[in-house]
C-alpha positions as CSV (number, residue, x, y, z in Angstrom):
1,X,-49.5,91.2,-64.6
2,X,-50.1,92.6,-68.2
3,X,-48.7,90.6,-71.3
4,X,-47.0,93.9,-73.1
5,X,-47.3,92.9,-77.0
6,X,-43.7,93.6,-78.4
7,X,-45.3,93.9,-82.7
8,X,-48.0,93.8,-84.6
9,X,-47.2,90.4,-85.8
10,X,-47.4,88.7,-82.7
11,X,-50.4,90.6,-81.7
12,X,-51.9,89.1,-84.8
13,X,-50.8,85.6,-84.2
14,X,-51.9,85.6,-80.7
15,X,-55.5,86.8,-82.0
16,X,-55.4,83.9,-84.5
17,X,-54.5,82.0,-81.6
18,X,-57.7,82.8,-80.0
19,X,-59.9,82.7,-83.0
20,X,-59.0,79.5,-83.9
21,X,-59.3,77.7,-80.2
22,X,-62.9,79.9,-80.0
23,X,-63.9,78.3,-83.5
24,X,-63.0,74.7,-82.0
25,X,-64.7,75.5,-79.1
26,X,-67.6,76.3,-80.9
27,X,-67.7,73.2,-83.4
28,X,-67.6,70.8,-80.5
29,X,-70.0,72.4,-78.3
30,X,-72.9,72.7,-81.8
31,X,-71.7,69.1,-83.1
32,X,-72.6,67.8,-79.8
33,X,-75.9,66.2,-78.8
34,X,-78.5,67.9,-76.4
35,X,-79.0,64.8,-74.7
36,X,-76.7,64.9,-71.2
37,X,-75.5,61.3,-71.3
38,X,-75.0,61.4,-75.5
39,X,-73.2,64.7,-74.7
40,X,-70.7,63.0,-72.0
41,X,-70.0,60.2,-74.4
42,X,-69.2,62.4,-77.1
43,X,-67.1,64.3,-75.4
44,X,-64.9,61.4,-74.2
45,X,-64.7,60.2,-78.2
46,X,-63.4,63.5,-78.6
47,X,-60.9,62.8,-75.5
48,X,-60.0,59.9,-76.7
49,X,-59.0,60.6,-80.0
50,X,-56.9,63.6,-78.3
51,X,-55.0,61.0,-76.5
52,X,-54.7,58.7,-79.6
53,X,-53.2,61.9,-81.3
54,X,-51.0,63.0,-78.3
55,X,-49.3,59.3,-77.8
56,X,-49.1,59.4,-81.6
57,X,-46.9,63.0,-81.7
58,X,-44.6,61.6,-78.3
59,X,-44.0,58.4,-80.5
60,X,-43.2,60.5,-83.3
61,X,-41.2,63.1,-81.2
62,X,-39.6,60.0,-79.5
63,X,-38.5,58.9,-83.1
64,X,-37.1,62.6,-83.9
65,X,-35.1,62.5,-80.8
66,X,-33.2,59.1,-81.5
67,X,-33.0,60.0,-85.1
68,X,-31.1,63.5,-83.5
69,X,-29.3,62.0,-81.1
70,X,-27.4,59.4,-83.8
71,X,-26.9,62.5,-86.2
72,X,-25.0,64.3,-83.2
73,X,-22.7,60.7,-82.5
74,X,-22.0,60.6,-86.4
75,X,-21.1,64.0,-86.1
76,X,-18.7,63.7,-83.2
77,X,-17.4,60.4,-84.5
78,X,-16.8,61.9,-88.1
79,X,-14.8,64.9,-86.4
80,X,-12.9,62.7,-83.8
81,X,-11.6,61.3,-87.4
82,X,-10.1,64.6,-88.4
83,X,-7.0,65.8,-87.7
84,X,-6.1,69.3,-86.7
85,X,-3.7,71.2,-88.1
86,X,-1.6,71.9,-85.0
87,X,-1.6,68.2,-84.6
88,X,-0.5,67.3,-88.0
89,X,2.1,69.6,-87.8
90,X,3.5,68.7,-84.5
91,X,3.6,64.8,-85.9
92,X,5.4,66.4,-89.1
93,X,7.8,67.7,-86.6
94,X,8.6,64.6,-84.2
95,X,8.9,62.5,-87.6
96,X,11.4,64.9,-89.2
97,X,13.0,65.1,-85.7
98,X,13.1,61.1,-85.8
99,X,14.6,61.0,-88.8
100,X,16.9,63.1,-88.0
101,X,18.3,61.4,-85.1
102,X,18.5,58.5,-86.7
103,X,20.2,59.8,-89.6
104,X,22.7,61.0,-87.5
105,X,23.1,57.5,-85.2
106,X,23.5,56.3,-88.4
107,X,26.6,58.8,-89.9
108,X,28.7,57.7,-87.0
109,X,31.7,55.4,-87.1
110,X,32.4,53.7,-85.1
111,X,28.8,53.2,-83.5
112,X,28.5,56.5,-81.2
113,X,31.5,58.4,-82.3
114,X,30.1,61.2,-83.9
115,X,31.7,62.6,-87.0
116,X,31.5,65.9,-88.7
117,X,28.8,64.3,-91.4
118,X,26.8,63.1,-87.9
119,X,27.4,66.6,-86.7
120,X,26.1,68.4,-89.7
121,X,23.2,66.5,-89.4
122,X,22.3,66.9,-86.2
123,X,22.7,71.1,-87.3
124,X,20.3,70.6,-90.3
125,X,17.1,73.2,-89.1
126,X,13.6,72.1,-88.6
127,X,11.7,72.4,-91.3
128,X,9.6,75.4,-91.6
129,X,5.4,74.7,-90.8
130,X,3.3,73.3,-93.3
131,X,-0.1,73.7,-92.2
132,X,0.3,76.2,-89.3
133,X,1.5,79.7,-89.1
């Protein structure tokens, strides 16, 4: 299976890459002693402070991922908050509706007898939308 390079650039990173892991390699292997059992117990200092660095970036990732997560639920609870424009105007609409009726339950006399001022109510058009086309 051959890694086809797509540009330049990432050819170039991916020999940086390499370069730079080849130079670490390099600096632990001629920092560390000749002696067998020295060289074992260097290399585990250098293990351990790995692992102190690791459990250091997944508490720190950890802390990124909460810090995330309660941006995203501010989000969503900020835009639960708004209102569209369909349902705005829809409201507008049953209130004017509402009002309406009860205008017109109102206009008749006696109490549900309607009369030509409770008629021309209840002909009075919807208003045209606000918000929405």
């Amino acid at each position: 299976m051959s890694r086809r390079v797509k540009t330049a650039e990432e050819s170039a990173r991916r020999e940086s890459a390499l370069a730079k892991e080849a130079m670490r390699t390099l600096l632990a292997d001629s920092t560390a002693p000749r002696d067998p059992r020295a060289r074992g117990d260097h290399y585990r200092r250098h293990l351990a402070d790995a692992h102190r660095t690791i459990e250091i970036l997944q508490l720190r990732v950890k802390e990124l991922e909460q810090e995330r997560d309660k941006a995203k639920a501010d989000k969503d609870y900020t835009l639960s908050l708004c209102v569209t424009r369909t349902a705005a105007e829809e409201e507008r609409l049953a209130a004017f509706r509402l009002a309406r009726g009860k205008a017109s339950i109102l206009a008749e006399w006696p109490p549900g007898v309607p009369t030509s001022m409770s008629n021309a109510i209840d002909n009075i058009p919807d208003p045209k939308p606000k918000w929405s086309r």
